[in-house]
C-alpha positions in Angstrom: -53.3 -73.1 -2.4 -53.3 -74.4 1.2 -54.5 -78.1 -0.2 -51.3 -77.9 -2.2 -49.2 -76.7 1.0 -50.8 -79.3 3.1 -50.1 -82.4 0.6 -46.5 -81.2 0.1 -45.9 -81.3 3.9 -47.5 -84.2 3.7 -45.2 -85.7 1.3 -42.3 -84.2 3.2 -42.8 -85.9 6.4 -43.8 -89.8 4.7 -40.2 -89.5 3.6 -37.8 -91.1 6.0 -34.3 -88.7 7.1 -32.3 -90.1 4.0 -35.3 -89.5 1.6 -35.6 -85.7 3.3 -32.2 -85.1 2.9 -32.2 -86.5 -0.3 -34.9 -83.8 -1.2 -33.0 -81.0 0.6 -29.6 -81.6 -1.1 -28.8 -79.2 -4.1 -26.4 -81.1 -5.6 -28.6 -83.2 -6.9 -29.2 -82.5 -10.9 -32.0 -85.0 -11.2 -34.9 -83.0 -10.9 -37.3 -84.9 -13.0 -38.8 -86.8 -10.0 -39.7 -83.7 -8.5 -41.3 -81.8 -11.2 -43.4 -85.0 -11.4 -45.0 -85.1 -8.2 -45.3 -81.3 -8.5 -47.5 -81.9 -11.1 -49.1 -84.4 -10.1 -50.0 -82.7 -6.5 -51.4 -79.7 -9.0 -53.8 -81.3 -10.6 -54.8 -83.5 -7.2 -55.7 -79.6 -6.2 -56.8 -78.4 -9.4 -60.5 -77.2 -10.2 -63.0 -78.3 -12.6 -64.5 -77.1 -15.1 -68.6 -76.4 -14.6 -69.9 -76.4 -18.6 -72.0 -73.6 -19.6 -75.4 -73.9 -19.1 -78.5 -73.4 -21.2 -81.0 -72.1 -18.6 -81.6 -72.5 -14.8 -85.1 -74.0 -13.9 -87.2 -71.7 -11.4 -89.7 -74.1 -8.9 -92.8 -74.3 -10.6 -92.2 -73.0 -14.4 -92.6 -75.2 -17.2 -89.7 -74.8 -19.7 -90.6 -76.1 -23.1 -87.4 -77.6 -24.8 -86.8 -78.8 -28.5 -84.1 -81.5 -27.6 -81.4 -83.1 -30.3 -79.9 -86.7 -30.6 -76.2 -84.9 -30.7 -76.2 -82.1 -28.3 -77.4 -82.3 -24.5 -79.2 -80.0 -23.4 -77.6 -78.5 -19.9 -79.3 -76.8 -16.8 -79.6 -76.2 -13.3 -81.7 -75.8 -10.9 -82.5 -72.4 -8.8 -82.3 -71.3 -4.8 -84.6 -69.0 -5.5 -87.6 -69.3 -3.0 -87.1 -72.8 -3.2 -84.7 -73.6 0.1 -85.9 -75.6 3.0 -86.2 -74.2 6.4 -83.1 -74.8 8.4 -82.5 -78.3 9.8 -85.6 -79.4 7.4 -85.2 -81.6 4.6 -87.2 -81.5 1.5 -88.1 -83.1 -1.5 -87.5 -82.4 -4.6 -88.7 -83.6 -8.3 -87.4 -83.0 -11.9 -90.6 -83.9 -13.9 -90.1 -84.1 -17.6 -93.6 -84.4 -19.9 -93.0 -86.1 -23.0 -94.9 -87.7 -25.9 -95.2 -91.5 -25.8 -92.8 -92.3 -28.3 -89.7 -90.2 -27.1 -87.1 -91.9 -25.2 -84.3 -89.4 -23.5 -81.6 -89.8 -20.9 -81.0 -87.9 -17.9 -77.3 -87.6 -16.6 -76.3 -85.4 -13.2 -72.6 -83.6 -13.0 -72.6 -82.9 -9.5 -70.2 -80.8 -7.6 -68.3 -79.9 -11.3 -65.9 -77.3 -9.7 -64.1 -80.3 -8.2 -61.5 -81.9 -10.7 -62.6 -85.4 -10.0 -66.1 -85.3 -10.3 -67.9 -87.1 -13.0 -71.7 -87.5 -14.8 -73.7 -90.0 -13.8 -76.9 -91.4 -15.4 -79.4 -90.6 -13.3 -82.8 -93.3 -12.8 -86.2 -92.2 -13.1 -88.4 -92.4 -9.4 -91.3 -93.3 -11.6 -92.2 -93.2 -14.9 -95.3 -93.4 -17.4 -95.6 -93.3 -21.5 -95.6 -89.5 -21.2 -94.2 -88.3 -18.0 -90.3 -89.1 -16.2 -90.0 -88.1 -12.9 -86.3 -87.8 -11.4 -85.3 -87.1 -7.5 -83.0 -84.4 -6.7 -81.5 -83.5 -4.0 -80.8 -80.2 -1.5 -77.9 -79.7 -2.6 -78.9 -80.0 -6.0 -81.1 -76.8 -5.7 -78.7 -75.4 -3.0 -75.7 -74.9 -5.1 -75.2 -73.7 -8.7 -71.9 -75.8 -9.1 -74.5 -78.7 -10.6 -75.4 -79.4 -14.4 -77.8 -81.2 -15.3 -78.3 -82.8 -19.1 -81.2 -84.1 -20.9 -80.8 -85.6 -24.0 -82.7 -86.9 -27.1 -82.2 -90.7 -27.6 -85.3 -91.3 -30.5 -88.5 -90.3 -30.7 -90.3 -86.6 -30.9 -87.4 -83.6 -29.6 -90.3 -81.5 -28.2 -90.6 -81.8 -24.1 -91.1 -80.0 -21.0 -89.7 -79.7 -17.8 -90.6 -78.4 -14.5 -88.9 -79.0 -11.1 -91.3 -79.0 -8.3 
């Protein structure tokens, strides 16, 4: 609510006098302009959506996963016992085991309560015939407003994955 404030004052004050008391006189019956930028300044402000995940990974479980060529599978990944010390960074790894033949793609939503936020494909750190390994970040374990997908692109559905 006080982004909204904030950009309407905003708006208010680029205006020069006649465009303020333009705005300020009642007489005026076109009112279309306004509702516009209303609306527009609502959905500047609005929220996300964060989908619905599938499961949150715990540090140091393997989760075995059946994954489909249609439907992503979506995660994220726990706090739990898994937080650096203050002012101390850490590392962290998303490693997927897989058979030789499967081929899968990895996409990051990051920060999904925020209305602009998008997925990105997300590159492997290394990678061999049977194991992907992907970098995350702090705040990737820090917050729960990330989702993660994994999906099938050809090959066997069966994996697992482990964050470490």
């Amino acid at each position: 609510m006080k982004k909204i404030l904030v950009m309407i004052l905003f708006a208010i004050n680029t205006y020069s006098c006649t465009g303020l008391s333009r705005l300020l006189d009642t007489s005026d019956n076109n009112t279309e302009p306004y509702v516009a930028f209303g609306y527009y300044l609502y959905l500047l402000s609005a929220p996300g959506i964060c989908p619905t995940v599938d499961l949150t990974l715990e540090k140091g479980i393997n989760y075995p996963l059946t994954l489909s060529t249609t439907n992503s599978v979506i995660f994220n990944i726990s706090s739990a016992n898994n937080l650096p010390p203050p002012n101390e960074n850490r590392e962290y790894v998303l490693v997927i085991t897989k058979d030789s033949t499967t081929n899968l793609e990895f996409s990051a939503l990051r920060l999904c309560n925020i209305s602009n936020s998008s997925t990105t494909t997300e590159s492997p750190i290394t990678s061999t015939p049977t194991e992907i390994r992907y970098q995350l970040y702090t705040n990737d374990v820090r917050t729960l407003r990330n989702a993660f997908y994994l999906k099938l692109i050809s090959g066997n559905a069966s994996v697992t994955i482990r964050q470490e």
